[in-house]
N, C-alpha and C positions, 0 to 999 in steps of 0.2 A: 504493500500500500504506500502510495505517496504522501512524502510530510508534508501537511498542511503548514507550509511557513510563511503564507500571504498574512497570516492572522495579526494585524496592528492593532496597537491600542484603542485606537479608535474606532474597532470594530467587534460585531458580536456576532458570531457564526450560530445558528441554530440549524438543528438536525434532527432532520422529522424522519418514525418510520412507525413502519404497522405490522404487529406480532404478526398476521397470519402471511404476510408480506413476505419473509423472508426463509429461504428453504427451511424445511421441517430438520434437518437431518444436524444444519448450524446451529441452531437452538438447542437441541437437545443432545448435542454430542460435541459439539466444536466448544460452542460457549462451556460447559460444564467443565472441561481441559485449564480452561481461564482464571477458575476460579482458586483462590488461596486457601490454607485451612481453614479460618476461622469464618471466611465465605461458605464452603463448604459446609461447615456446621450450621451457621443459618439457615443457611439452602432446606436442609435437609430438617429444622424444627419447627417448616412451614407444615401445617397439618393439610391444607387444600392442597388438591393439583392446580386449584388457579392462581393462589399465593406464590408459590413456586416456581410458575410457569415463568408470573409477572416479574418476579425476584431474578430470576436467569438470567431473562432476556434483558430487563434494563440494567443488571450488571454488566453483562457481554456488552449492549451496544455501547456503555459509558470506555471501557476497555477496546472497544474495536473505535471508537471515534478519536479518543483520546491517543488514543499510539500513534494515531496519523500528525499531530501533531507535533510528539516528544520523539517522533521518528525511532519506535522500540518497537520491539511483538508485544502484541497485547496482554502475554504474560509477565510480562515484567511490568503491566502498569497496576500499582499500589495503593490504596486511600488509608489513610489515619482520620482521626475523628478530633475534630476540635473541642474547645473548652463548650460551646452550643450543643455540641453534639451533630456540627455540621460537617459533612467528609470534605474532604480536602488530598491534593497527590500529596503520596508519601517521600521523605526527604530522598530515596531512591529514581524520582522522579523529578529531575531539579527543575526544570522548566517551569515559568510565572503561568499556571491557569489556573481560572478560576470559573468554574462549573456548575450547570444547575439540571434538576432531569425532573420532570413531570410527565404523569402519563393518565390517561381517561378511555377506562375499558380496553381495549385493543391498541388506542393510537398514543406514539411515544413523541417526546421530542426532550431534546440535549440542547441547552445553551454554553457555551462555550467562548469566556474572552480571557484577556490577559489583567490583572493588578485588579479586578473589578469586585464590588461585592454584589453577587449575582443571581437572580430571581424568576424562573419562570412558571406559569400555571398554565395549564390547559386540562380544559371542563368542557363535556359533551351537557349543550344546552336543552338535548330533549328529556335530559332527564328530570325529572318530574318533582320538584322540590316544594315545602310550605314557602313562600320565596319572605313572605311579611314575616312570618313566625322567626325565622333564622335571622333578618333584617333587625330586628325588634333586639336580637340577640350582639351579633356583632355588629353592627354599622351605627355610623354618631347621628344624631339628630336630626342632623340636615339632610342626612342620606336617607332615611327614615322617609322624610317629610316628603323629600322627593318621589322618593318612590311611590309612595301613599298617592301623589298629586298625578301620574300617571295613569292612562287607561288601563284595564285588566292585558290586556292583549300585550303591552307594552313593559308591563313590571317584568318579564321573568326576561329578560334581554338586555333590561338597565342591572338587573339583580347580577346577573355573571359580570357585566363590564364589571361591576363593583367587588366581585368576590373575587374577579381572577386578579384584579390590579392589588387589590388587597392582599391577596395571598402573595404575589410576585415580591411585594417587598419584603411580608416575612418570613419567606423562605430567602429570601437576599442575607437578610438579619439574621438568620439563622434559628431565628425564635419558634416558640411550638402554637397553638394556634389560639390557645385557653386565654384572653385579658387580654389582646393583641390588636386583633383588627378591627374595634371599636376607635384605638388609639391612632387611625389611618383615615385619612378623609381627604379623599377624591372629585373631583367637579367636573363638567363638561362645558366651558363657559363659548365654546364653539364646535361645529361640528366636526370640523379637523382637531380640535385641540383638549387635551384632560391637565387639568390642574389637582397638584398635590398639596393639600391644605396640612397639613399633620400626619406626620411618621414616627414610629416605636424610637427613645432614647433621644439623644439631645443632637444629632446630627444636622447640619445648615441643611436645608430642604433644597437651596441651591445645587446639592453634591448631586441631588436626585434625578435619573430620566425615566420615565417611564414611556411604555408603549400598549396599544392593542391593534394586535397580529390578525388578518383573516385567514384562515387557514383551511375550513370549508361550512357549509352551510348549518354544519352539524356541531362547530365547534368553535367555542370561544378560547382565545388565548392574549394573557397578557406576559409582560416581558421588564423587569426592573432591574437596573444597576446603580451602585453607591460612588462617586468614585472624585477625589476634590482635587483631583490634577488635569484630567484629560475628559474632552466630552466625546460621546460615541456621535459619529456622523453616519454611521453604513452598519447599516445590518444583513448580512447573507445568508440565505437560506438551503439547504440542502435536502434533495431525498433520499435517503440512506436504502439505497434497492439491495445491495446485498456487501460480503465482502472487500469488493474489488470494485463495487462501482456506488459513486454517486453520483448524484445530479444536483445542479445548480438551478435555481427557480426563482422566479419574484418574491421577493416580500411587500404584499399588501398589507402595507402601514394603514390604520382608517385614524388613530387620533397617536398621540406623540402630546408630551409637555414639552 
């Protein structure tokens, strides 16, 4: 595989793929190879085949993306776990990235930049949510209100803009989700444009960019990085089809602070 050595600072590569997407035979045999002991142990104290399945495969793809990068076999790529409990490459891995992976039923995607603290969510929007009840729970006031002020038809569409941008920064933060995203408040004060009103811990709100991703009809994704040196100008996108190949594709930005 080729090193991915275009990757600048001012850019975030994300890498989308789909479990049933990729041969059966790499999933279940290739990736397992990949995996370290204590990976292994996990793997194996999943009680479901679908925990399991899920667990492999966004190991394997984080280790088959990430080597293209650090230009290694994807057996030699390592994580450690921070003071968050957030992974991070192990010092066997010197190369500056910094990484984010979410995934919704079947579909994966890998954010991947350099010195960034790094956030991304993606949520399959048919799935069927109380959207007020959960709203009522994590979201401030005004996000509330808005929503509330919204047709029915229109709530469970502002509901995800709101939970993926929300979730992208506290998985950036590295936070767990309990007291969190109450303390994040988001706006739409244009249609191309979202504004971050309040973010977890005392960080300039300036350091922040956020985005939302279209990615298809079925799926909302957002995309945050922390970062008080460098701003991200280009984001790339990739289809992760199999080993040996990927593809390069639009990224449909619909709003950006």
């Amino acid at each position: 595989m080729r090193e991915m050595s275009d990757l600048q600072k001012s850019e975030i590569h994300l890498w989308f793929a789909d479990l049933n997407g990729l041969d059966r035979y790499v999933r279940s045999n290739v990736f397992v190879k990949w995996l370290h002991a204590a990976e292994k142990n996990r793997y194996n104290r999943y009680l479901s085949q679908s925990q399991r399945e899920h667990f492999l495969f966004g190991r394997g793809l984080l280790k088959a993306i990430l080597s293209r990068y650090a230009g290694c076999d994807p057996t030699d790529v390592q994580f450690d776990i921070d003071t968050r409990g957030k992974p991070f490459l192990s010092s066997n891995n010197p190369i500056c990235l910094s990484f984010n992976l979410s995934h919704s039923g079947k579909r994966f995607v890998v954010a991947v930049a350099k010195n960034h603290d790094l956030g991304v969510d993606l949520e399959n929007i048919n799935r069927e949510r109380a959207v007020l009840k959960i709203a009522q729970r994590y979201f401030s006031s005004s996000e509330i209100r808005g929503l509330k002020n919204l047709p029915k038809t229109l709530q469970i569409e502002r509901f995800y803009e709101l939970w993926t941008l929300k979730e992208s920064v506290v998985k950036a933060c590295g936070y767990g989700l309990s007291g969190r995203l109450s303390k994040i408040e988001f706006s739409f004060p244009a249609s191309h444009k979202l504004k971050m009103h309040s973010a977890p811990g005392n960080g300039n709100l300036t350091h922040w960019q956020s985005w939302q991703i279209k990615e298809s009809e079925n799926y909302m994704l957002a995309l945050s990085a922390k970062s008080s040196d460098i701003k991200i100008n280009n984001i790339k996108s990739y289809d992760f089809i199999s080993l040996s190949e990927a593809i390069l594709k639009e990224t449909m930005i619909v709003r950006s602070s």
